[in-house]
N, C-alpha and C positions, 0 to 999 in steps of 0.2 A: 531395524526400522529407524528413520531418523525422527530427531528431536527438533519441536519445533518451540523454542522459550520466546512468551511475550514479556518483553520488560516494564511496560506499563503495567498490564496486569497481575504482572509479577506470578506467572502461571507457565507451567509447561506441558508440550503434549507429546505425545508419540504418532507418528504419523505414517504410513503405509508411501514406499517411497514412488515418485510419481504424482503423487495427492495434489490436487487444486488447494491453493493458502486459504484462501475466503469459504469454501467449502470445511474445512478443516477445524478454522477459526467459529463456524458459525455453529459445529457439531457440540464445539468445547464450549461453546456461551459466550467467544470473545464476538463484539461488534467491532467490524473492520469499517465498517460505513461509514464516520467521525462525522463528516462534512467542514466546514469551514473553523478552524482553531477549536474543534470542540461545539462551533455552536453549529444546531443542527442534527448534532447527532442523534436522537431520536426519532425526529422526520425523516432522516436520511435510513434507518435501520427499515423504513419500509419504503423508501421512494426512491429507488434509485434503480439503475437497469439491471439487477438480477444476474451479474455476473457476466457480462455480454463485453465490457472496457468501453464504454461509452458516456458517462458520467464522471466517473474521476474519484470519485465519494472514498473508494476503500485502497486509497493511499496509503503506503506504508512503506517505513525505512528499513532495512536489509542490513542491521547493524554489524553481523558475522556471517559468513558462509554465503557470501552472495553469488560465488563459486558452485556452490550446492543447490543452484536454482538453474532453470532455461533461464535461455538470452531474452531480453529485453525486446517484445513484438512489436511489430511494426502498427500495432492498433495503441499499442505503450507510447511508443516513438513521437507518431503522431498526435495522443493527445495529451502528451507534455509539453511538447516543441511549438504546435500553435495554438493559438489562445480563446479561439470561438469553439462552442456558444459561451463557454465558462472559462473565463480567464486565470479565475485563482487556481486551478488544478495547476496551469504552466506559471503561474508564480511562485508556487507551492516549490516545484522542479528545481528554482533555481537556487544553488548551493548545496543540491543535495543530487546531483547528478548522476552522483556513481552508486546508491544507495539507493535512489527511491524508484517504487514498483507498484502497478495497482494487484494488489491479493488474488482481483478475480481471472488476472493472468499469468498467476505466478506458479510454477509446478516447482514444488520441492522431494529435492533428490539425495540429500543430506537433510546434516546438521544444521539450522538455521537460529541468530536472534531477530524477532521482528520489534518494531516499533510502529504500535499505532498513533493514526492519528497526529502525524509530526505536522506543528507550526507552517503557515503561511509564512516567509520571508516578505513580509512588504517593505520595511524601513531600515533591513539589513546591510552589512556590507560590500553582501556581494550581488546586491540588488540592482546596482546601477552602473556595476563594471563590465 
């Protein structure tokens, strides 16, 4: 069964392969719903669309084994790449391209590190290139 380690939380789980992340994370106690740099995150643990990729909220970085995940959906795609209603989710995106995924679409199939909750880019330097 694969391993699925939070490094923020500094927690690991065992996971039945195939498993939804956000489902997985929510069994163990982690909150993937962060919202904006951390602020939020308590409103967002119960306001957000329930696993459907339509808010953006339960962002997370793909630090190892991003290999050991499905491909990146086209509900992903699209609400990284344009920026209404919520813009910070596709500013969130930028510099984290090849890593970042929302939980409530991610099917883990291995080994994985996640990372919740990563940083907003707004004043970075890959923010205006």
């Amino acid at each position: 069964m694969p391993i699925v380690k939070f490094l923020k939380e500094k927690k690991e789980i065992e996971v039945p392969a195939g498993a939804n992340l956000r489902e997985e994370a929510a069994k163990a106690g982690i909150n993937t719903n962060q919202g904006v740099n951390g602020m939020g995150a308590t409103l967002n643990k119960y306001v957000n669309c329930f696993g459907f990729g339509m808010c953006g909220t339960c962002r997370v970085l793909i630090k190892k084994g991003m290999d050991n995940t499905n491909p990146m959906t086209l509900r992903e795609r699209l609400k990284f790449k344009y920026p209404g209603p919520d813009p910070m989710v596709s500013m969130s995106f930028i510099g984290h391209e090849d890593e970042m995924r929302l939980a409530c679409m991610t099917t883990v199939n291995g080994d994985i590190e996640v990372e919740t909750g990563p940083e907003v880019n707004l004043f970075g330097e890959n923010f205006f290139s």
